[in-house]
N, C-alpha and C positions, 0 to 999 in steps of 0.2 A: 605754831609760828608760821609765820606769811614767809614763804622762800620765791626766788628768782629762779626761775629756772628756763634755759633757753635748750632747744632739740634744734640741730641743724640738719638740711636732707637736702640734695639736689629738687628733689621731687615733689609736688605738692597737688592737693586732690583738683585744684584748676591746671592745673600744668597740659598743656595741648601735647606735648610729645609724648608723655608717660600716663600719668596721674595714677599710677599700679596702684598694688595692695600698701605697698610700704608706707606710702604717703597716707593712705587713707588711715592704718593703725596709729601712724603720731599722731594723728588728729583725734584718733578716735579715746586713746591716752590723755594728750592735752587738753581738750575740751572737758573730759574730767578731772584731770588737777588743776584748773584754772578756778572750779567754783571753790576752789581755798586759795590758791598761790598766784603769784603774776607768772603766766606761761608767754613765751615766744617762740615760733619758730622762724626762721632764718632758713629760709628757701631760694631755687635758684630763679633766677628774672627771665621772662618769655614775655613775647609779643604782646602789650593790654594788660599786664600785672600791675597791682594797685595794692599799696601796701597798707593791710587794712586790720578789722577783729571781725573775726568769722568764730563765732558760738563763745565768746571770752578770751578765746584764743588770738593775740597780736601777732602777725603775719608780717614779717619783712622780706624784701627780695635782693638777692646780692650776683652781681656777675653782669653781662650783657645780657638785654634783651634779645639784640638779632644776631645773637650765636648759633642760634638752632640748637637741638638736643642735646648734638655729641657735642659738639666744642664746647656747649654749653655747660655741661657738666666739666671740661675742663675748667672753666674761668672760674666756676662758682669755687672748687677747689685751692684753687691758685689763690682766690681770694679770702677764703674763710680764717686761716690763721690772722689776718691782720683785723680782721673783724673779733674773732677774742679775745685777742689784746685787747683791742679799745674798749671793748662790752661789759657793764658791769653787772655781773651775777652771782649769784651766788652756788650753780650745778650748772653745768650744761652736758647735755648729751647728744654725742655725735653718731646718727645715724651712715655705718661705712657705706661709700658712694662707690660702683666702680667708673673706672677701672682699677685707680690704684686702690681702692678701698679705703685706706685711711688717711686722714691730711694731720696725722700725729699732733691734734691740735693741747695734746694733754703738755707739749713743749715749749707750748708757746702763752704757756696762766699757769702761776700757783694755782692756781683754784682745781676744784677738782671736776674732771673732764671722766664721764662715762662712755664707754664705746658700744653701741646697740647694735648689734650684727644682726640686722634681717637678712641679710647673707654672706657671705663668704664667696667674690666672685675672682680671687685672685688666680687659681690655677685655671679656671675656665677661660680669663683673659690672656693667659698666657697661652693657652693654644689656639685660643681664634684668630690672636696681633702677631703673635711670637714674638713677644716682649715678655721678660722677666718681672710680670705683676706679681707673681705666686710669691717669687724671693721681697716683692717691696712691700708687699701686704703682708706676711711673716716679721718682718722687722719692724714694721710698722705698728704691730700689736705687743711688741715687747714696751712701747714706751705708754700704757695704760695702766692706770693700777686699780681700775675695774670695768667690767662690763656686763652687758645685758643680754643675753643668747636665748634664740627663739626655740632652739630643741638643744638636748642633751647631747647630740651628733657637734653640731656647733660651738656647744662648750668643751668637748673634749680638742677640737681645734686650736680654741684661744688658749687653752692649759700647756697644748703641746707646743706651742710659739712662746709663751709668757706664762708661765709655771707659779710665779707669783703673784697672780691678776684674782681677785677677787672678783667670782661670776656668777651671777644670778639666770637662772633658766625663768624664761617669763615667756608662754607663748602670744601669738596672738587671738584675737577671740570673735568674737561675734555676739551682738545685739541680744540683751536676757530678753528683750519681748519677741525677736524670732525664736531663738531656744524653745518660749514656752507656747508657742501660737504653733496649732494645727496647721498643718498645711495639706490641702487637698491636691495630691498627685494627680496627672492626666499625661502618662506618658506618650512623646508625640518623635523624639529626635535626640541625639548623641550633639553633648554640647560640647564645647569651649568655651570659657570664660576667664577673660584676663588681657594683659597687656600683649600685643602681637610682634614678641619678639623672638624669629624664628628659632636662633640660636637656644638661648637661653629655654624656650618652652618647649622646644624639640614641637614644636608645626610642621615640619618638614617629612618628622617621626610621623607625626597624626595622618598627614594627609597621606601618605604611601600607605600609611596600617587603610587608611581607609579606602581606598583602591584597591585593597584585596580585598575587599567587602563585594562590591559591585558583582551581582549575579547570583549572590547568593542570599544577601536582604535586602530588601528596599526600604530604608531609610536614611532620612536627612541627615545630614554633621552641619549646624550650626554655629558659627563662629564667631563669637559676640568681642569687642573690643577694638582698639584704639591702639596705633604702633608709629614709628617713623615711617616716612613716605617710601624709603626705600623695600623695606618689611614690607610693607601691606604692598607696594606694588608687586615684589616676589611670589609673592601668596598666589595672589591673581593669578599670575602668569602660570603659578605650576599647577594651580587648580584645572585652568584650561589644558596645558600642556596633560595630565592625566585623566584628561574626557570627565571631567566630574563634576562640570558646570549644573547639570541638572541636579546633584548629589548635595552639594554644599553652598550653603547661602550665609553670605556674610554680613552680621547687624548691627556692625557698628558699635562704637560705645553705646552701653545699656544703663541705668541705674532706676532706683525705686523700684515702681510693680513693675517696668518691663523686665529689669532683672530678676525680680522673683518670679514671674511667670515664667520665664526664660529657665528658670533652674525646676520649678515644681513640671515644667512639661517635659524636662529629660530623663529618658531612659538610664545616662548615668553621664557622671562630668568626668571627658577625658581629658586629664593631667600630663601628658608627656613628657616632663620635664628633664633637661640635662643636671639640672642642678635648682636647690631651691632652697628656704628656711622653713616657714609657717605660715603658709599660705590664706591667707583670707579666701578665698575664693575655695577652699574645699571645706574647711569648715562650713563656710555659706550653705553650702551642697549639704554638708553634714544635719547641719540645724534642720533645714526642708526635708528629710529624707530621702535625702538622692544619694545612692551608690556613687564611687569614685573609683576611675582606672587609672594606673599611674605604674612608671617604671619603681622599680623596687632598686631606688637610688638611696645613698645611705644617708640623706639630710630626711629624707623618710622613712625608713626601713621601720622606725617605732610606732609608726600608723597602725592601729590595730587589725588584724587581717576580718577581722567579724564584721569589720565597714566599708571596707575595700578590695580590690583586686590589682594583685601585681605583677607584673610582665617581666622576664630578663629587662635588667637594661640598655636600652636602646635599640633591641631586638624586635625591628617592623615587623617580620611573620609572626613573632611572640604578641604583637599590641593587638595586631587583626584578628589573632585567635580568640582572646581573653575580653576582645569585643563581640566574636559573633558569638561566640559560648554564653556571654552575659545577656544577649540579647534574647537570644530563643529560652531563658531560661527566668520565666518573673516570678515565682516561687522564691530565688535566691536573691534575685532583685529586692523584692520588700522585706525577704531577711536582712539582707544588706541594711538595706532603707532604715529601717526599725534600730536596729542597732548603731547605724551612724547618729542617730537623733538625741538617741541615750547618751552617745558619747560627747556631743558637741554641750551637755549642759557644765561640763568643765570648763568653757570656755567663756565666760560673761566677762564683758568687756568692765562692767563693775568691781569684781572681782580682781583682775587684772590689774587693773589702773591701782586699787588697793596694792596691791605687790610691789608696782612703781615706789610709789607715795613708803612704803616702807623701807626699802634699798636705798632710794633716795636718804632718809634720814637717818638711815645707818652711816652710811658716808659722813653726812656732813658734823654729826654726832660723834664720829673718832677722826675726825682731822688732826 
């Protein structure tokens, strides 16, 4: 049967301030249940957005255009309850936006409202604002009576707020023709790859580990992506401020082959993360055979150690170490390598979207 189904997100893979991984998984979901079902997503308005169908997928935009990022995300929130009401579907699933993370929109429709946690960023925003997000995103998951969690760390989160919520673990994945396509390594540089949000990716983390490098290897850190003005001008400043302008070259948003050359010519993808769910971008890594360095933070901890290397968390001496150890050592590297490759064929986005398409009709199946 043909269903309605709409996914709501601040974020969208055109979005100028973000366009992260999150955005790019709804798409990469919808665009496959749309060649059966009517898909929408309900995104937030930026500068030039045109509300359109991109791969079968109907794209609406809701909020102010000349918000900018943050406010921006405020208004799309403020706004989206009155947008469910009005909207007729038959599922919609709310991808949590922070700060607050959720706009408890399951209160606002009989209908049945899924909660898709690409992350959980309430107690993180409580220490960065020092506002009480941690207590509003807690209550704010008790009024779901299901959702969709990207690791098994995240679903024991939503259990421990909402003990009656019905949770499906569905990670995210990556393209079954990179999976199965060779990829010809040519190690040249220590990457980053992702959205340039200091906080949240711990860049602040990377750049210091990488400052203790200097004098001891010579090479590059590469730092591919796209952030708010004020991020990326920070970056800048502290790259200069720690002599490391010859060290670190910054490329901008990357996608297609420049991304994948970007990822087959890395030595390994540094991950620093304060917090995170299911990153599209390591798996990337994973698929290509590139090692992965990342704090051994507990939205990861079930990363398998045979494809990765993990740091204390947020321990700079610990990052710089478990960089220069991985670096003088490529023997462990292409073990790495080899074994992330294996692992990443868990992940097809085919596959995936099948698991949607399944939960989905369980729901609507016992209403």
């Amino acid at each position: 049967m043909k269903r309605r189904t709409i996914f709501s997100n601040y974020d969208s893979p055109a979005n100028p301030f973000y366009g992260g991984g999150g955005a790019r998984a709804i798409h990469e979901i919808a665009r496959r249940l749309a060649a059966r079902h009517e898909v929408r997503v309900v995104a937030g308005a930026f500068p030039g957005c045109r509300d359109g169908t991109v791969d079968g997928v109907i794209y609406e935009h809701l909020g102010r255009a000349s918000a900018g990022g943050r406010l921006g995300q405020l208004w799309f929130q403020f706004r989206l309850p009155g947008r469910a009401r009005r909207s007729d579907f038959d599922l919609w699933v709310e991808s949590l936006t922070p700060p607050f993370s959720t706009a408890c929109l399951q209160k606002f429709t009989p209908k049945p409202v899924v909660a898709l946690t690409q992350v959980l960023a309430g107690k993180a925003m409580a220490r960065k604002y020092k506002l009480p997000f941690g207590a509003i995103e807690r209550r704010g998951l008790r009024t779901y009576r299901h959702a969709i969690a990207l690791s098994e760390f995240l679903k024991g989160e939503i259990l421990r707020a909402n003990p009656r919520a019905t949770v499906a673990v569905i990670p995210n994945g990556v393209p079954g023709e990179l999976i199965r396509q060779t990829v010809a390594r040519e190690e040249r540089h220590i990457l980053f790859l992702g959205r340039l949000d200091v906080n949240q990716k711990g860049l602040d983390l990377l750049l210091d580990a990488a400052a203790g490098l200097v004098g001891n290897v010579d090479v590059q850190l590469v730092i591919a992506g796209a952030g708010t003005a004020h991020d990326e001008a920070w970056l800048r400043r502290r790259v200069e401020f720690l002599s490391l302008a010859d060290r670190v070259r910054f490329a901008g948003p990357v996608a297609g082959a420049q991304k994948h050359d970007l990822l087959r010519q890395a030595f390994f993808l540094a991950m620093p993360s304060r917090f995170e769910a299911s990153p599209l971008v390591m798996l990337e890594a994973f698929a290509c055979g590139v090692p992965v360095v990342l704090y051994d933070i507990p939205e990861l901890h079930e990363t398998p150690d045979a494809c990765c290397v993990k740091a204390p968390p947020f321990d700079v001496a610990g990052l710089s170490r478990v960089m220069f150890h991985l670096l003088l050592d490529g023997p462990r590297r292409a073990a790495l390598g080899r074994a992330a490759k294996e692992y990443s064929a868990k992940f097809d986005w085919d596959d995936l979207a099948a698991r949607y398409e399944d939960f989905f009709e369980s729901i609507l199946q016992t209403r």
